[in-house]
C-alpha positions in Angstrom: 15.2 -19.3 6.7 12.1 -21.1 5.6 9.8 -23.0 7.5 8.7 -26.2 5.7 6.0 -28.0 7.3 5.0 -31.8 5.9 2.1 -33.2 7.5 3.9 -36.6 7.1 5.5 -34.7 10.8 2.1 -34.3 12.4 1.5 -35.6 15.7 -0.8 -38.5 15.4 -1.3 -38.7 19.2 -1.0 -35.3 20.6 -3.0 -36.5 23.8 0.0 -39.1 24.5 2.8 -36.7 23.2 5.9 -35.3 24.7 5.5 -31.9 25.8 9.1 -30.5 24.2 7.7 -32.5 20.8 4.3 -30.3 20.9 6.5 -27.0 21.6 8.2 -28.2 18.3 5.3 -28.8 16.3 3.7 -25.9 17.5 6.4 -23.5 16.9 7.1 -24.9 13.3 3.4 -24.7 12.8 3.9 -20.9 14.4 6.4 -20.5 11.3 4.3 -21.6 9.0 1.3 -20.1 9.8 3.2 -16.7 9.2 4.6 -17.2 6.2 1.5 -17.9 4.5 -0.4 -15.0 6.1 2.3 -12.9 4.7 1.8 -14.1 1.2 -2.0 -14.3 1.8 -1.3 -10.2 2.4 1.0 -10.1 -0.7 -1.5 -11.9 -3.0 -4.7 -9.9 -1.6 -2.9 -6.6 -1.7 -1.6 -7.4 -5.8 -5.5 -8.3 -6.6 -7.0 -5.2 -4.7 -4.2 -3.2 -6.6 -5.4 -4.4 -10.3 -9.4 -4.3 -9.2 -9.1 -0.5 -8.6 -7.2 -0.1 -11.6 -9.6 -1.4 -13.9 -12.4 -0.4 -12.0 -10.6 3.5 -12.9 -9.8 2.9 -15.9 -13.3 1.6 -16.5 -14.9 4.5 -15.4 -13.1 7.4 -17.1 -13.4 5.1 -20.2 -9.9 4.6 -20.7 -9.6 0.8 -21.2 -8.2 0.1 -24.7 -9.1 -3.3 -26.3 -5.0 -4.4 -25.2 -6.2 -3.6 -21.7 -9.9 -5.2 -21.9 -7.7 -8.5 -22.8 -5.5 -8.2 -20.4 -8.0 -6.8 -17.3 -10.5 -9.8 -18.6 -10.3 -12.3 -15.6 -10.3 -9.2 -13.4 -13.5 -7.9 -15.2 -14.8 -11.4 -14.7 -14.3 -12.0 -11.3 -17.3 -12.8 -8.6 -15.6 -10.4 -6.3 -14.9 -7.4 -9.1 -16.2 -4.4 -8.2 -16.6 -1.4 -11.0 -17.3 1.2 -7.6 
């Protein structure tokens, strides 16, 4: 089940609110919070994947023009590293 969070449902007052409505909001947040660390991990660990892959194929010279094209915005990227 997905955890949908709307800030439209944020506590304006938490100093004033119930304490079973700031279990509520804190859990959902809870819920949320992992979700997006897990596709955080998923997106980081896809991009890591593709940087050493170029970075190889860059270094034993086996990037064809197809791959240069394809590899470009990796090749291009502030946080590319050819090590």
């Amino acid at each position: 089940m997905a955890t949908t969070y709307s800030d439209a449902d944020a506590i304006a007052d938490i100093p004033n609110a119930l304490y079973d409505v700031l279990r509520a909001r804190f859990v959902v947040l809870a819920g949320v919070t992992d979700a997006v660390g897990a596709e955080r991990k998923a997106l980081w660990d896809e991009i890591d994947r593709r940087e050493k892959e170029v970075a190889i194929k860059l270094r034993i010279g086996a990037l064809s023009a197809a791959d240069l094209v394809l590899y470009q915005s990796v090749i291009n990227s502030p946080t590319f590293s050819r090590n």
